[in-house]
C-alpha positions in Angstrom: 6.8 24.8 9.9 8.1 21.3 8.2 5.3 18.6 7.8 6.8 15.0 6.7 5.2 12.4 5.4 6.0 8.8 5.3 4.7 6.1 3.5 5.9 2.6 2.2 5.4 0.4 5.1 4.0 -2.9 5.8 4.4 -6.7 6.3 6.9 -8.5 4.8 8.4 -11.9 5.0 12.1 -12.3 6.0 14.2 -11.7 3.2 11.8 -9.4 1.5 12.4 -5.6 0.4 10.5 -2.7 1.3 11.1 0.9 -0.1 10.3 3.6 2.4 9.2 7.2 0.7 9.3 10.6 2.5 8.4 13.5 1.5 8.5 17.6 3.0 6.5 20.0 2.8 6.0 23.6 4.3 7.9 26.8 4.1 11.9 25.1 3.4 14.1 26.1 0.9 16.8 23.8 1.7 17.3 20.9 4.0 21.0 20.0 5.4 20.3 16.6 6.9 17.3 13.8 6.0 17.1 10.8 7.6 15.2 7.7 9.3 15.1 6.2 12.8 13.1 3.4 14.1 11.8 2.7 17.6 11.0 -1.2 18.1 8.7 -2.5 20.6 10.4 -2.0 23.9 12.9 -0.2 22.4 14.2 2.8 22.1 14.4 4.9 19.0 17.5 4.4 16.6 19.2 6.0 14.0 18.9 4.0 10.8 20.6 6.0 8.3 21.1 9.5 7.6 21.9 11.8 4.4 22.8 15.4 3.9 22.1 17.6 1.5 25.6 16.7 -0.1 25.5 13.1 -0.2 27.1 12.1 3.2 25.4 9.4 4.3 25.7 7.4 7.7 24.2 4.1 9.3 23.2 1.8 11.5 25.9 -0.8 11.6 22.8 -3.6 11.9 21.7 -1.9 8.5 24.9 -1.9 6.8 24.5 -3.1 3.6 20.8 -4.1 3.6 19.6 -1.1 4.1 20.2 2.1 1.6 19.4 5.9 1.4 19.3 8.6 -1.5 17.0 11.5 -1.7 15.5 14.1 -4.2 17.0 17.5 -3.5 14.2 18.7 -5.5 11.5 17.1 -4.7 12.7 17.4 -1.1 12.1 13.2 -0.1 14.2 10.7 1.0 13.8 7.3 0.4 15.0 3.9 2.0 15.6 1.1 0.7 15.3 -2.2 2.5 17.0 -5.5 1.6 17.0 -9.0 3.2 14.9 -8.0 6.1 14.9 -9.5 9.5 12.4 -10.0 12.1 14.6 -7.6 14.0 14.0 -4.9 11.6 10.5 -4.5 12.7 9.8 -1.3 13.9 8.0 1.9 13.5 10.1 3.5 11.2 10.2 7.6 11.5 11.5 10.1 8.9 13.3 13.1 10.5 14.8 16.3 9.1 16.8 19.4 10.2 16.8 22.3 8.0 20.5 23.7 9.1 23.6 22.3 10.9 22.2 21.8 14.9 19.1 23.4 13.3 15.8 21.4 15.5 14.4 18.0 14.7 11.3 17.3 12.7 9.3 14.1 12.4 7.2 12.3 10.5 3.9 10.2 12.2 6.0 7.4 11.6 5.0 3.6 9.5 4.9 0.4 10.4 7.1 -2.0 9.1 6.5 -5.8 10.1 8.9 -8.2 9.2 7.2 -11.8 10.0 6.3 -15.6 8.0 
């Protein structure tokens, strides 16, 4: 069983940064992809950005160079950094993990980011 926690979210003005911070926990020795979606209000959920365990990452082309990921093999986290936010980036922002290639989903409870003036 994989337990992820986020943390890292909140209200910030447009323009601002916020860092996201995940981290795993439970019986894993290794995990092949890490990554974050969002679901808006209304919306369905999104990929934002992914990573694997080799440093592949992929993303949102609305992210695109706001919006970066890196995460501690070790540690097993992943983190997401967030530049020059919009209103539209508001969102409940979900980490997710797969253990092995097509291997199942696992989520997080998910934070609230609130981009706003």
């Amino acid at each position: 069983q994989v337990q992820l926690v986020e943390s890292g979210g909140g209200l910030v003005q447009p323009g601002g940064s916020l860092r996201l911070s995940c981290a795993a926990s439970g019986s894993i020795f290794s995990i092949y992809v890490m990554g974050w979606y969002r679901q808006g209000p209304g919306k369905q959920r999104e990929l934002v950005a992914r990573i694997t365990s080799g440093g592949s990452t992929n993303y949102a082309d609305s992210v695109k160079g706001r919006f970066t990921i890196y995460r501690d093999n070790d540690k097993k986290m992943v983190f997401l950094q967030m530049n020059s936010l919009r209103p539209e980036d508001t969102a409940v922002y979900y980490c997710n993990c797969r253990l092995t290639i097509g291997g199942v989903d696992n989520w997080g409870q998910g934070t609230q980011v609130t981009v706003a003036s």
